[in-house]
C-alpha positions as CSV (number, residue, x, y, z in Angstrom):
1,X,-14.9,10.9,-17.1
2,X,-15.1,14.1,-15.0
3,X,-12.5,16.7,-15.1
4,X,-10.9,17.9,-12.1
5,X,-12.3,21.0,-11.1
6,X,-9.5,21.6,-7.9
7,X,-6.8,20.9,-10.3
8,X,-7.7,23.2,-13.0
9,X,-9.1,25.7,-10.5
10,X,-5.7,25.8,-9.5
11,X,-3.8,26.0,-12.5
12,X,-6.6,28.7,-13.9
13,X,-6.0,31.1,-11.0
14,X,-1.7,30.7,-11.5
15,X,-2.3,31.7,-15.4
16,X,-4.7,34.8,-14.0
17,X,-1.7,35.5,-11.7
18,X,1.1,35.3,-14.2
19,X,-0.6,37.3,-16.6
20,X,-1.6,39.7,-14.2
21,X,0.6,43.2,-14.3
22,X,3.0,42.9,-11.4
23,X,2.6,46.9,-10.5
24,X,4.7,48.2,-8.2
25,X,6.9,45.3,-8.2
26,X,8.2,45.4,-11.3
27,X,12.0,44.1,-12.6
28,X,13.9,41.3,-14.5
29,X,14.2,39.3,-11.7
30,X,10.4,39.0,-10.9
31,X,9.8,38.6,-14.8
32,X,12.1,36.0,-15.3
33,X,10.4,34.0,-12.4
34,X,6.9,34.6,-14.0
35,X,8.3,33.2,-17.2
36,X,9.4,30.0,-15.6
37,X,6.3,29.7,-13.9
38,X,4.0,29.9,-17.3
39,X,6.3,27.2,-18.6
40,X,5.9,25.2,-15.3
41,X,1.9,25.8,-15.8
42,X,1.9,25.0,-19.1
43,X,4.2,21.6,-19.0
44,X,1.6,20.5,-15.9
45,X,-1.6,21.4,-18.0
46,X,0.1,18.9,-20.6
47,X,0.9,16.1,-18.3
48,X,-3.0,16.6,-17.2
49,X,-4.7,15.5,-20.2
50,X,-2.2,13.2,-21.5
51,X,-3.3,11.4,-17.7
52,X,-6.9,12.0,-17.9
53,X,-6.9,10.2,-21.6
54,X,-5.0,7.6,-20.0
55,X,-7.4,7.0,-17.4
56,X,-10.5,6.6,-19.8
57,X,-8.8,4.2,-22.1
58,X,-8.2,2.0,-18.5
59,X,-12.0,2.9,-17.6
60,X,-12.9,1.2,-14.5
61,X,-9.4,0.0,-14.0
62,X,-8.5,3.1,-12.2
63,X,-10.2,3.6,-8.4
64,X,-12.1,6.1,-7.9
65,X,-13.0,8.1,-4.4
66,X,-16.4,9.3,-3.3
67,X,-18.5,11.1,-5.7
68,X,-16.8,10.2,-8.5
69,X,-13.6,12.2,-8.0
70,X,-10.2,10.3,-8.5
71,X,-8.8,8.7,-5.6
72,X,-6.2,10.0,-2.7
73,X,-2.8,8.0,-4.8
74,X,-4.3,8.9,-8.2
75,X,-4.4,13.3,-7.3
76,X,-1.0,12.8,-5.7
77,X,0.0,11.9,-9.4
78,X,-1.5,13.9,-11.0
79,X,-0.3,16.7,-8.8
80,X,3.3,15.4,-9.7
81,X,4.2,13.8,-6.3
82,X,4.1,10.7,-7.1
83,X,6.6,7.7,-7.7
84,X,5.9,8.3,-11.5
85,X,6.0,11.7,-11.9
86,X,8.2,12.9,-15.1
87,X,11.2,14.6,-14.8
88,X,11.1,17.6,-17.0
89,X,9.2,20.1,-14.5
90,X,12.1,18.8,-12.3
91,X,15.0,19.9,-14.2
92,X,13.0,23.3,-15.5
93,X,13.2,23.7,-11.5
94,X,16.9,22.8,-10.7
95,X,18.0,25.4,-13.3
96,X,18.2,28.2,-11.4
97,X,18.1,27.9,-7.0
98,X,17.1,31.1,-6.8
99,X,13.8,30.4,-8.5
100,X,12.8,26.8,-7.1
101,X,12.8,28.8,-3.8
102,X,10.4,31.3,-5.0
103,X,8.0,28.3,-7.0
104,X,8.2,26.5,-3.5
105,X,6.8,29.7,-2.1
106,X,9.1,29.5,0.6
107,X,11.2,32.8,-0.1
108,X,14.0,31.5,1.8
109,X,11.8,31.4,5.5
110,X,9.8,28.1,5.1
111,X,6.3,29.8,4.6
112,X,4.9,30.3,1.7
113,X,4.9,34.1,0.1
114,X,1.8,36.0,-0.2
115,X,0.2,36.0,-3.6
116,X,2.1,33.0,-5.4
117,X,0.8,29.7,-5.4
118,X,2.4,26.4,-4.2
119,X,4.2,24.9,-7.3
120,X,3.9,21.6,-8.5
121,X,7.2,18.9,-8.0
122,X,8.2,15.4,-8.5
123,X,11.0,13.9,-8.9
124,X,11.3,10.5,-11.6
125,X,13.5,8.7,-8.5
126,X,13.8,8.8,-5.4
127,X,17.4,10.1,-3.9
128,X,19.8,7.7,-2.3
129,X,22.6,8.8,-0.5
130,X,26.1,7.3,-1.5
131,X,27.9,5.4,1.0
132,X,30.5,7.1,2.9
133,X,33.6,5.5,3.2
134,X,34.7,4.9,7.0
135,X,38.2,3.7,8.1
136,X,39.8,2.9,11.5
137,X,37.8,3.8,14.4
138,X,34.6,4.4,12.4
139,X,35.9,7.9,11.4
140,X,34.3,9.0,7.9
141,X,37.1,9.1,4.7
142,X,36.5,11.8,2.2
143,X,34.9,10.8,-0.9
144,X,37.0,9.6,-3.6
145,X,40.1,9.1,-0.9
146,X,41.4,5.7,-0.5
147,X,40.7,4.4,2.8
148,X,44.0,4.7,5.4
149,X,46.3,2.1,5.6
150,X,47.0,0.5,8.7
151,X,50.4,-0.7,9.7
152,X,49.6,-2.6,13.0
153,X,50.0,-5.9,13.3
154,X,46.3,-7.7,13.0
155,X,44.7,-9.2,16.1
156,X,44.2,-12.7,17.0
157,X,42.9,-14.9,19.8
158,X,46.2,-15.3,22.0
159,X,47.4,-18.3,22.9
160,X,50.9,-17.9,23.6
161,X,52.8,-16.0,26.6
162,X,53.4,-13.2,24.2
163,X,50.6,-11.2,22.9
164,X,50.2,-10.8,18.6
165,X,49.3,-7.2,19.0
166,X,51.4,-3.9,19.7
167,X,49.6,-1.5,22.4
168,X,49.2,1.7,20.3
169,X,51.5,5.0,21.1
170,X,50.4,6.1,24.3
171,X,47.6,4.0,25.5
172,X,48.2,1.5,28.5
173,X,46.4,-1.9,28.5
174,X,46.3,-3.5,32.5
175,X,46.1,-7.5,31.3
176,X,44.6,-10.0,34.8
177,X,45.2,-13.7,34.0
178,X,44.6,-16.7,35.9
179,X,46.5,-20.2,34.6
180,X,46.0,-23.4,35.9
181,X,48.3,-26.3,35.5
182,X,47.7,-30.4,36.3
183,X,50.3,-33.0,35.9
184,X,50.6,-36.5,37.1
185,X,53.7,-38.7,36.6
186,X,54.5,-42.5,37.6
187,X,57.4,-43.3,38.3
188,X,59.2,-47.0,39.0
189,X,62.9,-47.0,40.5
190,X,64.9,-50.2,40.6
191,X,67.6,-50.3,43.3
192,X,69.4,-53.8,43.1
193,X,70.8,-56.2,40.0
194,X,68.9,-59.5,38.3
195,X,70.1,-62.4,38.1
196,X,67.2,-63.5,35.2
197,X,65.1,-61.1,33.9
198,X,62.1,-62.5,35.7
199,X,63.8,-61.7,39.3
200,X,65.3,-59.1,41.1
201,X,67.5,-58.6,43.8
202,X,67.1,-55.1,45.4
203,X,64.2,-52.5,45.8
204,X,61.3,-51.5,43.9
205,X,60.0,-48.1,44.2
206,X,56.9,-46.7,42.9
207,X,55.9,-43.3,43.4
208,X,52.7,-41.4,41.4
209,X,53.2,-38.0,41.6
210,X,50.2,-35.2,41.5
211,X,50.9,-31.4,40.6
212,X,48.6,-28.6,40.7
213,X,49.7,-25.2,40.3
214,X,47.9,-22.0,40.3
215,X,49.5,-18.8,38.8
216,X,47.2,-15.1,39.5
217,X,49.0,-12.1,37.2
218,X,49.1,-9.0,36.4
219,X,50.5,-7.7,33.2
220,X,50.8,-4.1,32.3
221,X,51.8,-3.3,28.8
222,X,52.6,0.4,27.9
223,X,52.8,1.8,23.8
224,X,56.1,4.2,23.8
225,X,55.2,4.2,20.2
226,X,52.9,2.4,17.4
227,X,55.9,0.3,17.0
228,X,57.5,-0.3,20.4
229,X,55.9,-1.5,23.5
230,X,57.1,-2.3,27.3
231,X,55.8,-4.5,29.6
232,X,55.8,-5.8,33.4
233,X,54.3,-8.8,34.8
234,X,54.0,-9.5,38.2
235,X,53.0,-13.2,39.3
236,X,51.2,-14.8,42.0
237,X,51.9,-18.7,42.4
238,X,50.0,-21.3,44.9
239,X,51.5,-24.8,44.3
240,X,50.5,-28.5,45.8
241,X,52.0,-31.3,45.6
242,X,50.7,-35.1,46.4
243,X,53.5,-37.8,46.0
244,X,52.2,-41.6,46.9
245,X,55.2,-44.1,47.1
246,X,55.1,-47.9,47.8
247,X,58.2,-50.0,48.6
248,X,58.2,-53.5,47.2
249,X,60.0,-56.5,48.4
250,X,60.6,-54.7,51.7
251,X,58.4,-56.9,53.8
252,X,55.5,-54.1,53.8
253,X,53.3,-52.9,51.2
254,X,52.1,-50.0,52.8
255,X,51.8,-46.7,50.9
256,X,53.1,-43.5,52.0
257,X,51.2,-40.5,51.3
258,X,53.6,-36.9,51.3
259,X,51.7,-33.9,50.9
260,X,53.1,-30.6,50.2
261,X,52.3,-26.9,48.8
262,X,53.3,-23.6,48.7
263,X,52.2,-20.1,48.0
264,X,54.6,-16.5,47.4
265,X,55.0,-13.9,45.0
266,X,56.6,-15.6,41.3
267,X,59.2,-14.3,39.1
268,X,58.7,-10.5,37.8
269,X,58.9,-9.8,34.6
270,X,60.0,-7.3,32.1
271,X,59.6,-6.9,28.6
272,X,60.1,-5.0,25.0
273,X,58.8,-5.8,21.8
274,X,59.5,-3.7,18.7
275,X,58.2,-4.5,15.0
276,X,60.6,-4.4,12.2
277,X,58.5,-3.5,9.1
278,X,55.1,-2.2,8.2
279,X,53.8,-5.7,6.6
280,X,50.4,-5.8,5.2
281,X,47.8,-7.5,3.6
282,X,50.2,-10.8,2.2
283,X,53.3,-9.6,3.6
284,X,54.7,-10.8,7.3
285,X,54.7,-8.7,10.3
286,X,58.0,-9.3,12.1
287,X,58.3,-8.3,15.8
288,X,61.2,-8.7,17.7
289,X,61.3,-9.1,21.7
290,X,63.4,-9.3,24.7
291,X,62.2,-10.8,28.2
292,X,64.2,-10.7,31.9
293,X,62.8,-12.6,34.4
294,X,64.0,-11.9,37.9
295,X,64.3,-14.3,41.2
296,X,61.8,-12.5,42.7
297,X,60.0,-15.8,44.0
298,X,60.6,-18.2,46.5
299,X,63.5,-20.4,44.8
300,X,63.8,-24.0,45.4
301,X,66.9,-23.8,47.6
302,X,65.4,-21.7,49.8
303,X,62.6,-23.8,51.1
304,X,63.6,-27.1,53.4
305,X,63.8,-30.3,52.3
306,X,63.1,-33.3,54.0
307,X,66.2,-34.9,54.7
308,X,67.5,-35.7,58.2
309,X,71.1,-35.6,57.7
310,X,72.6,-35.6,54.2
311,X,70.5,-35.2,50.9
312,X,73.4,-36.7,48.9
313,X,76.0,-39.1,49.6
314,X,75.7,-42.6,51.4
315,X,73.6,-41.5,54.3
316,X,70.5,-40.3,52.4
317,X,67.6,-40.6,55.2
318,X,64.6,-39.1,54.3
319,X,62.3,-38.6,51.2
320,X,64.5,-35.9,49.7
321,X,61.2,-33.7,48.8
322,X,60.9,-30.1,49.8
323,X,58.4,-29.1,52.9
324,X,57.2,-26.3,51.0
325,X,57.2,-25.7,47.4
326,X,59.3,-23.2,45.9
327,X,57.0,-19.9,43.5
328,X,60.1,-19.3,41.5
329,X,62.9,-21.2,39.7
330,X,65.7,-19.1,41.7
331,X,67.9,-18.0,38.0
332,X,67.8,-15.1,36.3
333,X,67.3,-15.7,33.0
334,X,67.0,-13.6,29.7
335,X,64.9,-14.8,26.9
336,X,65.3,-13.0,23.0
337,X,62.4,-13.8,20.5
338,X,61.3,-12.8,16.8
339,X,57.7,-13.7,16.1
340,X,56.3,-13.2,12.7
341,X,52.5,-12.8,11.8
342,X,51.2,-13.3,8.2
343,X,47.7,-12.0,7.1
344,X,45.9,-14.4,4.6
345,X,42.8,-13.8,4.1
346,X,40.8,-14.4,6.2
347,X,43.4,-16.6,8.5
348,X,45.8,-15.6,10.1
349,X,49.4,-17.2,10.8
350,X,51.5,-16.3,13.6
351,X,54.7,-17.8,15.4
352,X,57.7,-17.2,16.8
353,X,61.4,-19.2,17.5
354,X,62.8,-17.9,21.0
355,X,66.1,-19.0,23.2
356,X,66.4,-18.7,27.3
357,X,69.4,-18.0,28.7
358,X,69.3,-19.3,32.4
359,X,72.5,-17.6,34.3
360,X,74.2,-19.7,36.4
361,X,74.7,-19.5,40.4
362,X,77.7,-20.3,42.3
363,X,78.0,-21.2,46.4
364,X,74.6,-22.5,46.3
365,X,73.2,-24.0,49.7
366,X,70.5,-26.3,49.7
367,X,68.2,-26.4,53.3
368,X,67.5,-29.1,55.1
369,X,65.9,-30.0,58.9
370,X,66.8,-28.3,62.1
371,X,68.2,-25.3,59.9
372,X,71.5,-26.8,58.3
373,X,72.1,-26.0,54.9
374,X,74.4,-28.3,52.2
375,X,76.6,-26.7,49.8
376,X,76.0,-27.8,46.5
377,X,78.0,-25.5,44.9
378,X,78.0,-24.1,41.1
379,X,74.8,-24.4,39.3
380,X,73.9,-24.4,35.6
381,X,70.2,-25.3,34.8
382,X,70.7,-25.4,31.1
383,X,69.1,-23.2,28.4
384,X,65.6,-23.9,26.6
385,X,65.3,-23.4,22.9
386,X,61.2,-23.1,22.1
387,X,59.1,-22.4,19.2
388,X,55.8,-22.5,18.5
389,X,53.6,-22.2,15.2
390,X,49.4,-21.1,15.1
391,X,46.6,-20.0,13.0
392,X,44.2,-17.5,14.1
393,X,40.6,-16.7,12.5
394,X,38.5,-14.1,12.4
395,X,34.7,-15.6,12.9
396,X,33.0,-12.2,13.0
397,X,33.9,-8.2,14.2
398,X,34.1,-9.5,18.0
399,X,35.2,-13.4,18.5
400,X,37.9,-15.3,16.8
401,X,39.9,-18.8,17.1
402,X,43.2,-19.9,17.5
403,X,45.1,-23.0,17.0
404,X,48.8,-23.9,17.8
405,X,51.6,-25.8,19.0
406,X,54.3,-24.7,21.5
407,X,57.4,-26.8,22.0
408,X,60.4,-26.0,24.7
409,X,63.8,-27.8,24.5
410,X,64.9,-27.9,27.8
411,X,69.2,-28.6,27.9
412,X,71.0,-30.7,31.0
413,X,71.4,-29.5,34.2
414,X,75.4,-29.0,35.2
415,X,76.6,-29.0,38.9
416,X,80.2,-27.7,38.9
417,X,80.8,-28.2,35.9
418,X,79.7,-31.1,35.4
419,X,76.7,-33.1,34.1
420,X,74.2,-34.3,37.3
421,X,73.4,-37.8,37.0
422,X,70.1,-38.6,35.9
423,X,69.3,-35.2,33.9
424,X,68.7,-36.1,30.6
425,X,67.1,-33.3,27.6
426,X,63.5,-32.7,28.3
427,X,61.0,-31.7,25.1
428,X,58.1,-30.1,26.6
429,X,54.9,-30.0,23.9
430,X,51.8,-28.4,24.0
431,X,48.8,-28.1,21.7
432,X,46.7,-24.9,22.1
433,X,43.3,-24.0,21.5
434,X,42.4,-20.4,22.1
435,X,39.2,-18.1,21.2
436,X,38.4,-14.5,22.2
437,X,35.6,-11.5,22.5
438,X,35.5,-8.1,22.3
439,X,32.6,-7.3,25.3
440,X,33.3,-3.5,24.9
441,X,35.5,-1.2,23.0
442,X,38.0,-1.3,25.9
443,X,37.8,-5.3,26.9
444,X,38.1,-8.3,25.4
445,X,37.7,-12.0,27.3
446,X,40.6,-14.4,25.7
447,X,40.1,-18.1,26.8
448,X,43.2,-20.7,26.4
449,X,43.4,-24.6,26.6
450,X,46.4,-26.6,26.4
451,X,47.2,-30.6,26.2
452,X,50.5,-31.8,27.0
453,X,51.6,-33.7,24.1
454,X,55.1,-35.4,26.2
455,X,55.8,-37.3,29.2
456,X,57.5,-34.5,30.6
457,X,54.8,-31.6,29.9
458,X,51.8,-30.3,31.6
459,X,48.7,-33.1,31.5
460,X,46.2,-29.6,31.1
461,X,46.7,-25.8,31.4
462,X,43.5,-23.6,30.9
463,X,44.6,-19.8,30.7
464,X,41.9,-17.0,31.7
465,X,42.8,-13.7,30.3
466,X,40.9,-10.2,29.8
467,X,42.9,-7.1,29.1
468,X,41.6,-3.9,29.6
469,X,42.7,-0.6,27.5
470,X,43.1,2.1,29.8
């Protein structure tokens, strides 16, 4: 086995160097650094043998280049650069900055300095930086701080009129949605008496009613603060209506067709939510809300109904259906709400109870044909008591799901004071499915679908929303 004549060229000329006087330049600094350097040179001539043994008892294990010399991997470890190398020559240089500058040969400028050679390093393993700890808004923590606690409420997928996240102090978010609604009804009205149950003395009606409404907003939503929030939505609404109705035991069967729809600006909005408590990770969020809705849209006394004469009374001519659909419900009305959201990990479970107060409105005229109008007098639509319970989860950093149910109790309708015939409590349920992604930092798509659950409730609604963070 050869020896390696570069290698111990090398580590010949360092010895000549570091015995050699330093003349001119003489001083404990430049002494000091010799020193280290002999014990570098003398730890490295060490390491050499102990290798080159190693690498005749292997014998033609090891690879070997051209012309017998060791290969390229094999000099980088015996020059100490290595994977393997030991760590001793490493921790002779880490002793003292000052002089692993000066055995690098780089004097502080990158270059090596004139008249030292270039030392020999290794290190046992390789470094790995430690992970830095990042919180909100991928800002790095300081090491060993515990990362910042947020006290927002956590996002889900909405599915709900109200939104499950607070807009942060001073940011605006501008929310577009679009919400279709489809319902169908039959209904069977029987004017007359029986004499037996299999036959009837009067007039059958049938009628099969076909809704489809439209609703285009706009929401802005403003952060006076991380914990309070105000909010305007302004509504577009385009209605139709088809009604098909069939007289029996009149002599005809002939079906009549009545078409209808209509098209304004809906009920404005505003709103205010506020949470209650910091929450957390366990512990309920609690937000608490208030909601006005305005007149704003076309209300259904406003629009003419088809009715010759007299709506009410004996001499009812007509079909007693508006000529254009009313945009609005034409009361004010003023809705408070709490709505709770509980992290658990990793679901989370939101809801909220809420009750509408619908004021009442007194001289009321309704419109009919040729520009008469009816007085109908005092008007109390009733209030709605509603709820609904969901469960959102997170599927990765972008989309997430949602599930829930949203039920309305609507009460009677009064007129003057007193109950009108035929209105009876309505329950209006709705199962939800909802899911949403983040596109960008500054948009997220949410997608709603809804399934009436009672007679008396929407058949469908399919909800298109994608707020933007201004």
């Amino acid at each position: 086995m050869q020896k390696i004549p570069a290698l111990y060229s090398v580590i010949g000329l360092a010895a000549a160097l570091a015995c050699t006087p330093a003349g001119a330049q003489t001083g404990p600094e430049l002494l000091e650094q010799l020193k280290v350097m002999r014990q570098q040179l003398e730890q490295q001539r060490a390491r050499v043998d102990a290798l080159e043994q190693q690498l005749r008892a292997n014998g033609a294990a090891q690879p070997m280049g051209a012309a017998g010399t060791i290969a390229p991997s094999q000099l980088d470890r015996l020059r100490g650069t290595g994977p393997n190398a030991a760590a001793p020559a490493q921790a002779a240089v880490a002793s003292d900055a000052g002089s692993l500058d000066v055995l690098r040969g780089t004097g502080g400028s990158g270059e090596p300095q004139e008249g030292l050679p270039a030392p020999v390093t290794g290190s046992a393993t390789p470094s790995v930086e430690a992970p830095r700890p990042v919180v909100a808004n991928n800002q790095p923590a300081a090491v060993g701080q515990a990362p910042e606690q947020t006290t927002r409420t956590p996002e889900v997928a909405p599915i709900f009129e109200s939104p499950g996240v607070l807009t942060p102090r001073g940011r605006m978010v501008f929310e577009p949605s679009v919400q279709y609604g489809y319902s169908s009804s039959n209904r069977v009205s029987l004017v007359g008496y029986t004499v037996i149950p299999a036959l009837l003395i009067g007039l059958l009606d049938v009628r099969e009613v076909k809704r489809n409404t439209t609703t285009a907003s706009a929401a802005f939503r403003y952060g006076f603060s991380n914990r309070l929030e105000v909010e305007a939505r302004i509504p577009y609404v385009y209605r139709s209506d088809s009604t098909v109705s069939r007289e029996l035991f009149t002599g005809t069967s002939n079906e009549r067709a009545f078409e209808t729809s209509g098209k304004h600006v809906g009920d404005v909005e505003l709103g205010a939510r506020y949470q209650l408590n910091d929450g957390g990770a366990d512990k309920p969020y609690y937000i608490a809300g208030v909601r006005l809705k305005s007149r704003t849209g076309r209300d259904p006394f406003e629009v003419v109904t088809d009715c010759q004469t007299r709506c009410l009374g004996e001499n009812v001519t007509g079909t007693g259906l508006p000529l254009d659909l009313p945009t609005g419900s034409g009361f004010y009305s003023m809705q408070p709400s709490l709505t709770f959201l509980l992290p658990s990990d990793p679901a989370i479970f939101f809801g909220s109870v809420s009750y509408t107060h619908n004021f009442a409105r007194d001289n009321v005229y309704r419109t009919v044909l040729d520009g008469n109008r009816e007085l109908l007098g005092k008007i109390n639509p009733g209030d709605v008591f509603g709820f609904n319970l969901g469960m959102g989860l997170a599927l990765n950093e972008k989309a997430s799901f949602s599930i829930g149910y949203d039920h309305n109790s609507v009460s009677r309708m009064k007129q003057n004071g007193q109950i009108i015939p035929g209105s009876v409590r309505m329950q209006l349920g709705t199962l939800l499915l909802g899911g949403s992604y983040r596109l960008t930092p500054q948009r997220t798509l949410n997608v709603s679908v809804g399934a009436g659950m009672t007679r008396d409730t929407p058949d469908v609604t399919l909800m298109v929303r994608m707020p933007f963070n201004l």
